[in-house]
C-alpha positions as protocol buffer text, in pm:
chain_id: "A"
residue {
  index: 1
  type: UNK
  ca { x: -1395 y: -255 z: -2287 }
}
residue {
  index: 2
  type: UNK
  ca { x: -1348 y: -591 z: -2163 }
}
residue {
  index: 3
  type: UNK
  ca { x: -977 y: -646 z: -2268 }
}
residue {
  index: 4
  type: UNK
  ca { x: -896 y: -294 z: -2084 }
}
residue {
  index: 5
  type: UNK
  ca { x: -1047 y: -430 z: -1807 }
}
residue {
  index: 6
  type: UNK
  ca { x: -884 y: -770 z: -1807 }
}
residue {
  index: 7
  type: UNK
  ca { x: -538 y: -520 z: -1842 }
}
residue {
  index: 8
  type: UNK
  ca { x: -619 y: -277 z: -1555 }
}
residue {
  index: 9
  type: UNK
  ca { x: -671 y: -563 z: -1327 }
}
residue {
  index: 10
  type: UNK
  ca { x: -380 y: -769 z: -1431 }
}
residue {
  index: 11
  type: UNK
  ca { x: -208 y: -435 z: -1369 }
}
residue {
  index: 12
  type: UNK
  ca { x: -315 y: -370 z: -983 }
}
residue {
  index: 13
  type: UNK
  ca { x: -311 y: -764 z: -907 }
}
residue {
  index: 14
  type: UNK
  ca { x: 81 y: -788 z: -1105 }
}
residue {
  index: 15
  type: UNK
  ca { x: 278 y: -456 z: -1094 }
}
residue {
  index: 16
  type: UNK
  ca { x: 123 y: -412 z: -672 }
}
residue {
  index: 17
  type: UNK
  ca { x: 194 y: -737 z: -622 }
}
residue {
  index: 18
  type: UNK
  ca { x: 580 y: -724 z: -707 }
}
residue {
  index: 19
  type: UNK
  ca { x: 634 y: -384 z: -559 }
}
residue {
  index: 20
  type: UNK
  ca { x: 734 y: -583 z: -257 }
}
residue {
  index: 21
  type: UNK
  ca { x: 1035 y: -738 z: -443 }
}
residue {
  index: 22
  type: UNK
  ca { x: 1119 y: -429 z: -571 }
}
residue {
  index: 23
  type: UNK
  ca { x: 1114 y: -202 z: -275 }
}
residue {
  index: 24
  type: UNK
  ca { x: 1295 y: -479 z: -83 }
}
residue {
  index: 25
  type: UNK
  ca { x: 1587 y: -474 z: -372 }
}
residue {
  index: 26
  type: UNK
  ca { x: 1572 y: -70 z: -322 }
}
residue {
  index: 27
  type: UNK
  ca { x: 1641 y: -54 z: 60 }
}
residue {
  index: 28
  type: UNK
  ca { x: 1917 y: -362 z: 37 }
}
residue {
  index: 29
  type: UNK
  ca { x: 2175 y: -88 z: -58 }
}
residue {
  index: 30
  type: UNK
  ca { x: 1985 y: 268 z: -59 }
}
residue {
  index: 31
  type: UNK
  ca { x: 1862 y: 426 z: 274 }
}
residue {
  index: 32
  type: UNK
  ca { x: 1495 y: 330 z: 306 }
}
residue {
  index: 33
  type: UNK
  ca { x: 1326 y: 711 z: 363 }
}
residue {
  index: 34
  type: UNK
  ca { x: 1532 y: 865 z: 61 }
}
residue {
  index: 35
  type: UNK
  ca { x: 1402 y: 579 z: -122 }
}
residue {
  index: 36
  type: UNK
  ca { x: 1071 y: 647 z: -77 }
}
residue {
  index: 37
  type: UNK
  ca { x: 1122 y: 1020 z: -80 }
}
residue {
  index: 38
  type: UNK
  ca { x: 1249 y: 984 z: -426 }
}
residue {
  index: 39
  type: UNK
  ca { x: 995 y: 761 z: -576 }
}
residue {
  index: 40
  type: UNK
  ca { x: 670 y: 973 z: -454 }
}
residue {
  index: 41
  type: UNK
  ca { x: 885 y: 1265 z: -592 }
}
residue {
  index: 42
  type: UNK
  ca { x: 908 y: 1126 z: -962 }
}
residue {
  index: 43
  type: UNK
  ca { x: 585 y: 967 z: -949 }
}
residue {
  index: 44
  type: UNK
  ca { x: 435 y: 1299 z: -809 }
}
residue {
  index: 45
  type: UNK
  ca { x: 551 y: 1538 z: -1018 }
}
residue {
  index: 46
  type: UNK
  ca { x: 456 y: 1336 z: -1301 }
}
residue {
  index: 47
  type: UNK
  ca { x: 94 y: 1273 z: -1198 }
}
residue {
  index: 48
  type: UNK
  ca { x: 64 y: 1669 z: -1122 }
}
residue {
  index: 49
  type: UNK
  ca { x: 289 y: 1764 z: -1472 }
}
residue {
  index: 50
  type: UNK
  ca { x: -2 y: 1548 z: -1689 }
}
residue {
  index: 51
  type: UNK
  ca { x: -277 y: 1720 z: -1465 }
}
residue {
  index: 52
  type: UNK
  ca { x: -153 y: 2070 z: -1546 }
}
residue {
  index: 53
  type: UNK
  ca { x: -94 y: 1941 z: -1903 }
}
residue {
  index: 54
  type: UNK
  ca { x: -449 y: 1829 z: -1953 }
}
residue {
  index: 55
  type: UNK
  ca { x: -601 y: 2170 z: -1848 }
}
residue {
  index: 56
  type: UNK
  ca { x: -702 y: 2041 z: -1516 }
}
residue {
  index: 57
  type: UNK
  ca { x: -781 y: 2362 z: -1251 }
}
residue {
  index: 58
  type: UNK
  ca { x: -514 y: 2449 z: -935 }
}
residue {
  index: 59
  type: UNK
  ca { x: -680 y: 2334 z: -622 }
}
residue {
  index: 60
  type: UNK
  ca { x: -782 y: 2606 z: -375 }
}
residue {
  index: 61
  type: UNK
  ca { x: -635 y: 2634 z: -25 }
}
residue {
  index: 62
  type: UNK
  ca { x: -820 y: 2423 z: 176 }
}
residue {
  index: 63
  type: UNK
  ca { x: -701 y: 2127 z: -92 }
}
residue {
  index: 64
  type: UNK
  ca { x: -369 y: 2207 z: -95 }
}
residue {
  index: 65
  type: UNK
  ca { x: -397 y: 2197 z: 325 }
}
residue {
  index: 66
  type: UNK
  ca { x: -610 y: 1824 z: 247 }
}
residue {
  index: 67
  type: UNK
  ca { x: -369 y: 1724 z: 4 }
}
residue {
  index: 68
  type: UNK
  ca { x: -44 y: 1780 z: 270 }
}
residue {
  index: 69
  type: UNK
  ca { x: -255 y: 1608 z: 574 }
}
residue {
  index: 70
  type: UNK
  ca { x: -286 y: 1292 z: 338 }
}
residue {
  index: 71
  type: UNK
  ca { x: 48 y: 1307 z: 213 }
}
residue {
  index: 72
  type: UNK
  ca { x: 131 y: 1293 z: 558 }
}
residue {
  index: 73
  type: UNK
  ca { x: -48 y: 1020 z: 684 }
}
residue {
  index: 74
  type: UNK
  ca { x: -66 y: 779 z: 382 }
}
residue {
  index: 75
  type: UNK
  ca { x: 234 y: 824 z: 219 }
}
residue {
  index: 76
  type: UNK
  ca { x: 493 y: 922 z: 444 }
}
residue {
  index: 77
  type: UNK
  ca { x: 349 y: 717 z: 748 }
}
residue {
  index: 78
  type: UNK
  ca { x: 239 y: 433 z: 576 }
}
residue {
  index: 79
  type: UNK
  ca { x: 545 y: 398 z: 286 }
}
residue {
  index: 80
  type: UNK
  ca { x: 752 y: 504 z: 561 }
}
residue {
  index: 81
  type: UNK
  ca { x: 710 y: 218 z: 764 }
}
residue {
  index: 82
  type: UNK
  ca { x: 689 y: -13 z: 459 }
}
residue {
  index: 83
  type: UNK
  ca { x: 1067 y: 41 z: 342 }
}
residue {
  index: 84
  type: UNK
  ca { x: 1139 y: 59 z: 639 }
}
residue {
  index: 85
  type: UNK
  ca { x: 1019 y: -256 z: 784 }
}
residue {
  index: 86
  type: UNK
  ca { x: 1136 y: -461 z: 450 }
}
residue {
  index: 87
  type: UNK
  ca { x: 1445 y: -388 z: 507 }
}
residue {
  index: 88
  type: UNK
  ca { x: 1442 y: -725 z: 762 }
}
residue {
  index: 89
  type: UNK
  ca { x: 1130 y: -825 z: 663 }
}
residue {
  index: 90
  type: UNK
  ca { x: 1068 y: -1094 z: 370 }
}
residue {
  index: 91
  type: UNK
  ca { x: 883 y: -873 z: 60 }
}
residue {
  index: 92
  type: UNK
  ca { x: 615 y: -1164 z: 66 }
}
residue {
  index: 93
  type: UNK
  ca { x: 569 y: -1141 z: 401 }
}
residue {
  index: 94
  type: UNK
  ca { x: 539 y: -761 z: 381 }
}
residue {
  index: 95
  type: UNK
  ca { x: 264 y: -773 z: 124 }
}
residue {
  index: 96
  type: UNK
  ca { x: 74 y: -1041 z: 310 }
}
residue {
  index: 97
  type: UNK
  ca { x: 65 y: -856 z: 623 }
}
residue {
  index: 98
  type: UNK
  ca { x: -11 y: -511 z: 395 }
}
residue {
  index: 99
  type: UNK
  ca { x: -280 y: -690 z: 248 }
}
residue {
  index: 100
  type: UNK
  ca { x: -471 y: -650 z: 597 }
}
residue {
  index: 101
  type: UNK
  ca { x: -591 y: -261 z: 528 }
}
residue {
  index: 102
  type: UNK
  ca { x: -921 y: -356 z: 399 }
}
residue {
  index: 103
  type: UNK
  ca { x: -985 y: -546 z: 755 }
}
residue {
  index: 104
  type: UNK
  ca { x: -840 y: -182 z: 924 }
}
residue {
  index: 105
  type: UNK
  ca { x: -1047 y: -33 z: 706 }
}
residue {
  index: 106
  type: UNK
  ca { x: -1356 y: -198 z: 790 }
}
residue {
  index: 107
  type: UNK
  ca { x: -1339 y: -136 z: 1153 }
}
residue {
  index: 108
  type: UNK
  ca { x: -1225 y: 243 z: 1141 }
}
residue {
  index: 109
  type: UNK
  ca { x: -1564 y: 300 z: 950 }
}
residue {
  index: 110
  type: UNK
  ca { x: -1742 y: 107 z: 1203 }
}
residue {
  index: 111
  type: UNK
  ca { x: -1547 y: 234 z: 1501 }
}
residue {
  index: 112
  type: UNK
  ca { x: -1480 y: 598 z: 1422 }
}
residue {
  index: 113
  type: UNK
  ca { x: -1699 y: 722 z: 1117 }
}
residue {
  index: 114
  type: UNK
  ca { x: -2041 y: 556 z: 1197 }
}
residue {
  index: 115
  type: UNK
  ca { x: -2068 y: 276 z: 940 }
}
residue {
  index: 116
  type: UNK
  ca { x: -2267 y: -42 z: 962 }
}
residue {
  index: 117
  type: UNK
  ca { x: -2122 y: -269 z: 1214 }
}
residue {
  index: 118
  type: UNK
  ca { x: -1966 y: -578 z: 992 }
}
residue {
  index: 119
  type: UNK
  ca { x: -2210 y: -874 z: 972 }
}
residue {
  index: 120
  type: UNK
  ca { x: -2105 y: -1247 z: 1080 }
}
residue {
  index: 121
  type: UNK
  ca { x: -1854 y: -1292 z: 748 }
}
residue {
  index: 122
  type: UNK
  ca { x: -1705 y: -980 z: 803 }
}
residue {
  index: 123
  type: UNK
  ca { x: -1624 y: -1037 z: 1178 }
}
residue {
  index: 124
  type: UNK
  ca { x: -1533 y: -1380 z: 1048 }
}
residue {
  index: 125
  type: UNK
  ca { x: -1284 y: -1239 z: 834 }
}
residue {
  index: 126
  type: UNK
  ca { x: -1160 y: -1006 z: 1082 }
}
residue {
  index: 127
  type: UNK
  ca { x: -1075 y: -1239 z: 1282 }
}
residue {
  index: 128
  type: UNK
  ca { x: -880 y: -1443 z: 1088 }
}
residue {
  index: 129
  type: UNK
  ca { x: -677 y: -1200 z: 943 }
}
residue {
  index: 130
  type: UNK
  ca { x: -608 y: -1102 z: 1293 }
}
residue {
  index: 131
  type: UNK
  ca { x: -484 y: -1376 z: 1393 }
}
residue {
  index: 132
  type: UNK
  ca { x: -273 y: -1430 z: 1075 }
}
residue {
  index: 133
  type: UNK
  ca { x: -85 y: -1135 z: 1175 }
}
residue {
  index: 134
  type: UNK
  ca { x: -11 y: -1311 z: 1512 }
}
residue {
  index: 135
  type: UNK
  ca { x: 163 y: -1592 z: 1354 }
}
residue {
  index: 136
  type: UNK
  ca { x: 340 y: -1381 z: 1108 }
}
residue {
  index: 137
  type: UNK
  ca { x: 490 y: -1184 z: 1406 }
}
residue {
  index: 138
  type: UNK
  ca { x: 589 y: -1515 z: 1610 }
}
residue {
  index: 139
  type: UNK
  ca { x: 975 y: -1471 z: 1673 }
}
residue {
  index: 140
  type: UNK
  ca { x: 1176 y: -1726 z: 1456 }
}
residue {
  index: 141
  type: UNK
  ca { x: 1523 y: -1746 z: 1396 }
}
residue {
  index: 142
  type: UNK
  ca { x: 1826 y: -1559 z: 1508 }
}
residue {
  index: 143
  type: UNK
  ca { x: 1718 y: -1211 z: 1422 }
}
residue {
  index: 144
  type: UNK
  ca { x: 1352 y: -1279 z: 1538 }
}
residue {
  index: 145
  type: UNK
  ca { x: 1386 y: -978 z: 1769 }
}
residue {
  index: 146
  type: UNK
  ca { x: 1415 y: -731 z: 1476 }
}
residue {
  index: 147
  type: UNK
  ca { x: 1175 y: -884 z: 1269 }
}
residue {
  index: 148
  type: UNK
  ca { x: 902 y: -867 z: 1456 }
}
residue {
  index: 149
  type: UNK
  ca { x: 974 y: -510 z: 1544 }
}
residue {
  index: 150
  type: UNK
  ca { x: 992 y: -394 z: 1186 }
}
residue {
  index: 151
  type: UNK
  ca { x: 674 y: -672 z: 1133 }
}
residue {
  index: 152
  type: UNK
  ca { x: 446 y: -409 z: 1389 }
}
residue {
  index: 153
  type: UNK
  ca { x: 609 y: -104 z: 1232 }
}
residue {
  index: 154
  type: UNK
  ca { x: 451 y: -196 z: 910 }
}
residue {
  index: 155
  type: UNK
  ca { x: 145 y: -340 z: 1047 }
}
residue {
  index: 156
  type: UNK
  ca { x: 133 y: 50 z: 1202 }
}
residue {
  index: 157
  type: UNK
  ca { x: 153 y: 165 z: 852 }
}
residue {
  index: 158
  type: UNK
  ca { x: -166 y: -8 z: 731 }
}
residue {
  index: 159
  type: UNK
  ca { x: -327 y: 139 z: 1010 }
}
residue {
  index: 160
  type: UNK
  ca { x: -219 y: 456 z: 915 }
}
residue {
  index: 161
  type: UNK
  ca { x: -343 y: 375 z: 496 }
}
residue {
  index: 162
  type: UNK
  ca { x: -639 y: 288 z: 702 }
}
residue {
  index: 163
  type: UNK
  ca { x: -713 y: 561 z: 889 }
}
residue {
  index: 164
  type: UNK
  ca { x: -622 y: 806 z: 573 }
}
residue {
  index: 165
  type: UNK
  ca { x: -844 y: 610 z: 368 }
}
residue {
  index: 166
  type: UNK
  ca { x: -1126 y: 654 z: 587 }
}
residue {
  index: 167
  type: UNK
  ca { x: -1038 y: 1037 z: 654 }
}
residue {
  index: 168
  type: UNK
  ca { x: -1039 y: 1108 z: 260 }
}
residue {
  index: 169
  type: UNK
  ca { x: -1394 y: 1058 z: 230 }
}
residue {
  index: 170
  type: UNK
  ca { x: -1491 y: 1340 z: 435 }
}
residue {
  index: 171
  type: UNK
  ca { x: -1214 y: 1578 z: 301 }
}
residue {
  index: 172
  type: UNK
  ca { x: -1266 y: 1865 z: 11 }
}
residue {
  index: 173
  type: UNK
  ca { x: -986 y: 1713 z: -268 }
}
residue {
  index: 174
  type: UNK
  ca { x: -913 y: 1822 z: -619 }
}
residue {
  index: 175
  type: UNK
  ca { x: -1198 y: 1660 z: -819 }
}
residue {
  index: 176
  type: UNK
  ca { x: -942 y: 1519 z: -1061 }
}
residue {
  index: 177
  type: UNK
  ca { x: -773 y: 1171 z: -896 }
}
residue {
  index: 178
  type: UNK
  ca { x: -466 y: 1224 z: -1063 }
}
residue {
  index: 179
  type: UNK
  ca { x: -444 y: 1626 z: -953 }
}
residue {
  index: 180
  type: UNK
  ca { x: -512 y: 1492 z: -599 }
}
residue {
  index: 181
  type: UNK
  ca { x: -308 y: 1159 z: -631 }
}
residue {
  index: 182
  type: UNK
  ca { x: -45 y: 1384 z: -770 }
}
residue {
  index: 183
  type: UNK
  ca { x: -18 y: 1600 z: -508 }
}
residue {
  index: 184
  type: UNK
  ca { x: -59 y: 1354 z: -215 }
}
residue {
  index: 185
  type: UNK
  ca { x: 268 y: 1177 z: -360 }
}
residue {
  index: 186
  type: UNK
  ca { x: 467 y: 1521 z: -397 }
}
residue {
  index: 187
  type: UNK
  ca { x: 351 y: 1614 z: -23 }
}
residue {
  index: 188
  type: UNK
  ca { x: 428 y: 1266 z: 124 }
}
residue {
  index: 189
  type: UNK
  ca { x: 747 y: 1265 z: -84 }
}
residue {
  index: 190
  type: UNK
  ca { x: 863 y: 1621 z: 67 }
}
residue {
  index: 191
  type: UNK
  ca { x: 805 y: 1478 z: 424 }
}
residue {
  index: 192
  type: UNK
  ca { x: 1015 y: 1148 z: 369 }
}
residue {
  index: 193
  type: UNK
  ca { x: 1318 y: 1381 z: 211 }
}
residue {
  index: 194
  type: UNK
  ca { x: 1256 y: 1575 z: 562 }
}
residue {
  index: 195
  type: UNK
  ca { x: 1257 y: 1238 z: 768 }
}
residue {
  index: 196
  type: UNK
  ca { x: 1562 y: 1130 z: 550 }
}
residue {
  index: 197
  type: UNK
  ca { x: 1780 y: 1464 z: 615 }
}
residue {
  index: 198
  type: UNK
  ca { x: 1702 y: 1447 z: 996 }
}
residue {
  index: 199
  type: UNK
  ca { x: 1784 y: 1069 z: 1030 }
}
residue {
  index: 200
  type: UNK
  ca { x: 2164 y: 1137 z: 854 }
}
residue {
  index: 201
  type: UNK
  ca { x: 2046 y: 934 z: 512 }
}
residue {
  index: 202
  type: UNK
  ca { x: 2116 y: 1211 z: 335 }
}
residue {
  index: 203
  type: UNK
  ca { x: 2538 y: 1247 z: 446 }
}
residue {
  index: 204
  type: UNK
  ca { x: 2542 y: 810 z: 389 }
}
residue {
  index: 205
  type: UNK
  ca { x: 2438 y: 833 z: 3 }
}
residue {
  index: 206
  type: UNK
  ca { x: 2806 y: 942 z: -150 }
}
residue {
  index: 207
  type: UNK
  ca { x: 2919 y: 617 z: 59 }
}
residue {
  index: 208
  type: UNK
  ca { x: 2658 y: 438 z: -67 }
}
residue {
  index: 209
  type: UNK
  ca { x: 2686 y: 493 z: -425 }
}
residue {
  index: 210
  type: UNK
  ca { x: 2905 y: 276 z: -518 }
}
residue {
  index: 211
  type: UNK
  ca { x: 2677 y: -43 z: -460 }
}
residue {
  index: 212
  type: UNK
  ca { x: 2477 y: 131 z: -643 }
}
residue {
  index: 213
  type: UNK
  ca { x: 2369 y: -54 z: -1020 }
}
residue {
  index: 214
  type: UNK
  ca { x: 2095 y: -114 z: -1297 }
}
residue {
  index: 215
  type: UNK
  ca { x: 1968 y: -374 z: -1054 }
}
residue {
  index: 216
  type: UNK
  ca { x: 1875 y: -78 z: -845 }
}
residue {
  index: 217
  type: UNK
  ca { x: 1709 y: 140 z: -1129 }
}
residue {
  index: 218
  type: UNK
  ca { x: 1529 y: -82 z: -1281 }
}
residue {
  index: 219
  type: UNK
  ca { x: 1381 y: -153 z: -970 }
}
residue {
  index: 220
  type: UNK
  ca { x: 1301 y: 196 z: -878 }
}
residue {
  index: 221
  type: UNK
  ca { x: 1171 y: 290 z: -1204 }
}
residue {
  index: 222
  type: UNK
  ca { x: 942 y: -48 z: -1155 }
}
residue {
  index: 223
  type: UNK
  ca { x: 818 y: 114 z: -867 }
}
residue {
  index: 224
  type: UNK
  ca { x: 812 y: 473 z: -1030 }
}
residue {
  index: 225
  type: UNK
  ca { x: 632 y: 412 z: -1370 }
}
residue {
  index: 226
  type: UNK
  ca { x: 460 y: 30 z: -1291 }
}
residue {
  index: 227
  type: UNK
  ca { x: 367 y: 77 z: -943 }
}
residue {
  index: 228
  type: UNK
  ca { x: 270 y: 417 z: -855 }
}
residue {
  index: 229
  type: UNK
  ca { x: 217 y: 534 z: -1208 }
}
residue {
  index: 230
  type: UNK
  ca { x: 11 y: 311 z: -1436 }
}
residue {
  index: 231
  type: UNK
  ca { x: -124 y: 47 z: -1184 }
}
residue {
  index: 232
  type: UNK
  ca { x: -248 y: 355 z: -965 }
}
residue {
  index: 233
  type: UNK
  ca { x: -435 y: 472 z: -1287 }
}
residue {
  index: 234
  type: UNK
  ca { x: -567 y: 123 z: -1339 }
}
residue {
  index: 235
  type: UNK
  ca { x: -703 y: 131 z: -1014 }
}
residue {
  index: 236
  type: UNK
  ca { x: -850 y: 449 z: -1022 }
}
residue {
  index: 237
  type: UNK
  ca { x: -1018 y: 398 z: -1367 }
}
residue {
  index: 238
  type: UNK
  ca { x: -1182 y: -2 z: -1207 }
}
residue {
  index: 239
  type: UNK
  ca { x: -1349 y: 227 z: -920 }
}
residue {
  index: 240
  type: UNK
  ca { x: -1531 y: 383 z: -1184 }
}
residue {
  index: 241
  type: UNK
  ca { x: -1608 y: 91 z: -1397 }
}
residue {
  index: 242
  type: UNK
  ca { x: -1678 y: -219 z: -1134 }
}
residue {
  index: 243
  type: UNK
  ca { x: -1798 y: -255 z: -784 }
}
residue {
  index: 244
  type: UNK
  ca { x: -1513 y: -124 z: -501 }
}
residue {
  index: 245
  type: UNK
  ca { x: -1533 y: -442 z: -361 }
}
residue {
  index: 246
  type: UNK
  ca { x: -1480 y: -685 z: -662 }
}
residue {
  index: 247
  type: UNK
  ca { x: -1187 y: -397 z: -692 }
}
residue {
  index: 248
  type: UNK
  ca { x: -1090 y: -474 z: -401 }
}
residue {
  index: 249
  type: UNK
  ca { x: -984 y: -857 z: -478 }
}
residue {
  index: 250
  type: UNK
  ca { x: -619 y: -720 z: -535 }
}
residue {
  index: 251
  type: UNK
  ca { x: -561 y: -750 z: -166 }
}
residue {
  index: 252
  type: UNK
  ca { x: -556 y: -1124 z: -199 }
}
residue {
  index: 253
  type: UNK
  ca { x: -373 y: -1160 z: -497 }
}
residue {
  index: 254
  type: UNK
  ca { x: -91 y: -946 z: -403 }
}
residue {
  index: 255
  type: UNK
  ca { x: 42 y: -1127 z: -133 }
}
residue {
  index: 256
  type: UNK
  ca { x: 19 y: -1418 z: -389 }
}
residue {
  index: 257
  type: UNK
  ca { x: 196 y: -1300 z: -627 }
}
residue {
  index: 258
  type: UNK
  ca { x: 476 y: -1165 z: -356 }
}
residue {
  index: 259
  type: UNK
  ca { x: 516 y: -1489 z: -226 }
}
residue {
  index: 260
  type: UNK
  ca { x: 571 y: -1629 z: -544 }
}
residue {
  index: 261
  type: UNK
  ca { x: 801 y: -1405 z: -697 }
}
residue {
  index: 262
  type: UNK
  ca { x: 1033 y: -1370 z: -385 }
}
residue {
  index: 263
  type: UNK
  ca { x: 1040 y: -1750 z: -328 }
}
residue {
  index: 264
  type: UNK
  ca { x: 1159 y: -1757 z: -710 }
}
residue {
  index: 265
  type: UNK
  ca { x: 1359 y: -1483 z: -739 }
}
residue {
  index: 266
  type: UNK
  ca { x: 1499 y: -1335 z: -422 }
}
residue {
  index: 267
  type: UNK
  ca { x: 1484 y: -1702 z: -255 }
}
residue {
  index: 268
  type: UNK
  ca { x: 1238 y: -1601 z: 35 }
}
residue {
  index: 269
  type: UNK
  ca { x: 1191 y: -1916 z: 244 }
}
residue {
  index: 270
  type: UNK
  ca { x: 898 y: -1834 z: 532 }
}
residue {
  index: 271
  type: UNK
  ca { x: 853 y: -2091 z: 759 }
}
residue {
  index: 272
  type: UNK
  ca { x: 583 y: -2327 z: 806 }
}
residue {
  index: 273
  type: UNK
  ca { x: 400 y: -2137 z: 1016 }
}
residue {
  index: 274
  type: UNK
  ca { x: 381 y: -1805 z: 866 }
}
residue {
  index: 275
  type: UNK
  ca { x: 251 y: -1988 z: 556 }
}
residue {
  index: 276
  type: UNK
  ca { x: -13 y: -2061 z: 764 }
}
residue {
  index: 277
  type: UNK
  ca { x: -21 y: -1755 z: 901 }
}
residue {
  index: 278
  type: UNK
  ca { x: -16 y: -1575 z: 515 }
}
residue {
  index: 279
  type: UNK
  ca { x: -310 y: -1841 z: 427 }
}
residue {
  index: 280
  type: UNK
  ca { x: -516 y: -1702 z: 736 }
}
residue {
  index: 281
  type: UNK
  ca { x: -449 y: -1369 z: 611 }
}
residue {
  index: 282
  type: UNK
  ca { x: -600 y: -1415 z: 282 }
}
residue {
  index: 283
  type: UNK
  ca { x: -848 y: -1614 z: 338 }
}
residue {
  index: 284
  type: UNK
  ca { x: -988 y: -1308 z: 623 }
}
residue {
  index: 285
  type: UNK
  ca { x: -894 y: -1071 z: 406 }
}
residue {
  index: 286
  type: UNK
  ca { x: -1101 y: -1230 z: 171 }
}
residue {
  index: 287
  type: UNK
  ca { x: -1403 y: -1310 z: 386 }
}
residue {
  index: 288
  type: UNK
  ca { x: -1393 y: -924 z: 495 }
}
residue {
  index: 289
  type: UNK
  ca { x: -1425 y: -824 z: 121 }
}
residue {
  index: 290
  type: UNK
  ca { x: -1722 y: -1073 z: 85 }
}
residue {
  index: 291
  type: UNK
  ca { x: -1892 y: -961 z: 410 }
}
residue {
  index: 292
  type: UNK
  ca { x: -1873 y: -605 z: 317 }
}
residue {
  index: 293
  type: UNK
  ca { x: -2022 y: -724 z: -42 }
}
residue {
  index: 294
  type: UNK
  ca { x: -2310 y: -874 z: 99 }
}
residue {
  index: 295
  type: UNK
  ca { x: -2385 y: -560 z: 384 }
}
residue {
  index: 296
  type: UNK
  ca { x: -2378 y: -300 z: 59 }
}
residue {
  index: 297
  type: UNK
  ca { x: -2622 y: -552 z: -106 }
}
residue {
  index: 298
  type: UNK
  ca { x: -2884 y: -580 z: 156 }
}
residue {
  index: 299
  type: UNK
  ca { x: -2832 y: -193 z: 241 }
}
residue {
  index: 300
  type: UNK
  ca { x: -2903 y: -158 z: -170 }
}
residue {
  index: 301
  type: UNK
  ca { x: -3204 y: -331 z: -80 }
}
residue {
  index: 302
  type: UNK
  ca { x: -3403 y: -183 z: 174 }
}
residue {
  index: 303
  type: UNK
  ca { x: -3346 y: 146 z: 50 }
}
residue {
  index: 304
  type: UNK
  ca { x: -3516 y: 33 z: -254 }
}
């Protein structure tokens, strides 16, 4: 048990974590929403294909109608935005400002859904993170302008991840996480392909093919099989075994390891200050996680 726990969390910290680089090396040469169209597609009918396979039930109609709503909002909204933005933003960059949703999260419960309002780490961590985001978006450079346009498009997507996450809780879904998984991805997938015909992708692609290479499949079957496949399982199998919030710890090592590999590999160079801003990130990101720790502990408490 413990070495296939040590595994599924070097899977959501590792293969999440360099899904950045690899969507970034995706949207260099193919469209962004037919990117992301296409991997929620595979990845989709996969998740649903080994749900059928095991014996697991059809949903009824109201699941199928929860199913498309999340599609909607968490996968075409929020992956939307995120190949979108990285197409000018830096993929450690993009994870570090990704890595926020837990702070999103925390407030949407508190703001919208009646939770406990966050105790003094929490707002401490909200904070910060907040304010890492600032000096993330701080124009620098010659194409500052476009950055920090496609830097708030993807900050909209977390809030969108956010908001969906939030939503789910109080929405009837196939009792199975990869029958409901599955058929998120396959909705969210069919609403990106409908994004990607209306935007002209779709009449670009025999132009683009060409550039075209194994760079670009590998990559895509990275995010396919690694990323949305067996890290997604990982994650879902951890909720069941550990605390959501220790869980929870691979929104600040992802950004880590994003920074990493594209500074090694793709030869990101953020500046000074949006390390700083990336380090105020994670370290509210973190104090968030630790907040909400201690709040479930002392709830845990007088209940007993």
């Amino acid at each position: 048990m413990a070495i296939r726990k040590l595994l599924a969390y070097a899977a959501i910290y590792f293969f999440w974590g360099a899904s950045f680089l690899a969507i970034r090396q995706v949207v260099a040469v193919t469209p962004p929403f037919f990117a992301a169209c296409f991997r929620f597609l595979c990845a989709g009918a996969i998740l649903y294909g080994y749900s059928r396979w095991r014996g697991m039930p059809q949903p009824n109609r109201r699941q199928w109608m929860n199913t498309a709503v999340l599609g909607l909002v968490m996968f075409t909204a929020d992956y939307g935005c995120l190949f979108w933005a990285e197409k000018e933003v830096p993929s450690g960059l993009a994870a570090v400002i990704a890595a926020t949703i837990p702070v999103w999260v925390l407030l949407a419960e508190w703001l919208f859904s009646g939770g406990q309002r966050p105790n003094a780490k929490a707002l401490a961590g909200i904070v910060l993170g907040i304010s890492g985001v600032v000096l993330l978006m701080i124009p620098v450079g010659l194409h500052s302008s476009r950055f920090s346009t496609s830097a708030l498009v993807l900050l909209l997507g977390c809030f969108f991840w956010a908001g969906g996450t939030v939503a789910s809780r109080h929405l009837d879904l196939p009792r199975q996480l990869s029958m409901s998984s599955g058929l998120q991805m396959l909705w969210g997938g069919s609403f990106l392909f409908l994004i990607s015909a209306g935007t002209g992708e779709l009449r670009a692609l025999p132009r683009l093919s060409p550039q075209w290479n194994w760079h670009l499949a590998f990559s895509m079957g990275y995010l396919i099989l690694f990323a949305s496949i067996i890290a997604f399982s990982a994650y879902v199998w951890l909720i069941k075994q550990d605390p959501v919030t220790r869980v929870a710890s691979y929104a600040y090592v992802n950004p880590l390891v994003a920074l990493l590999l594209g500074s090694l590999l793709a030869q990101e160079r953020p500046t000074p200050l949006q390390y700083v801003g990336a380090a105020l990130v994670v370290a509210g990101v973190a104090s968030t996680i630790a907040g909400k720790r201690v709040a479930a502990r002392e709830t845990a408490q007088k209940a007993a």
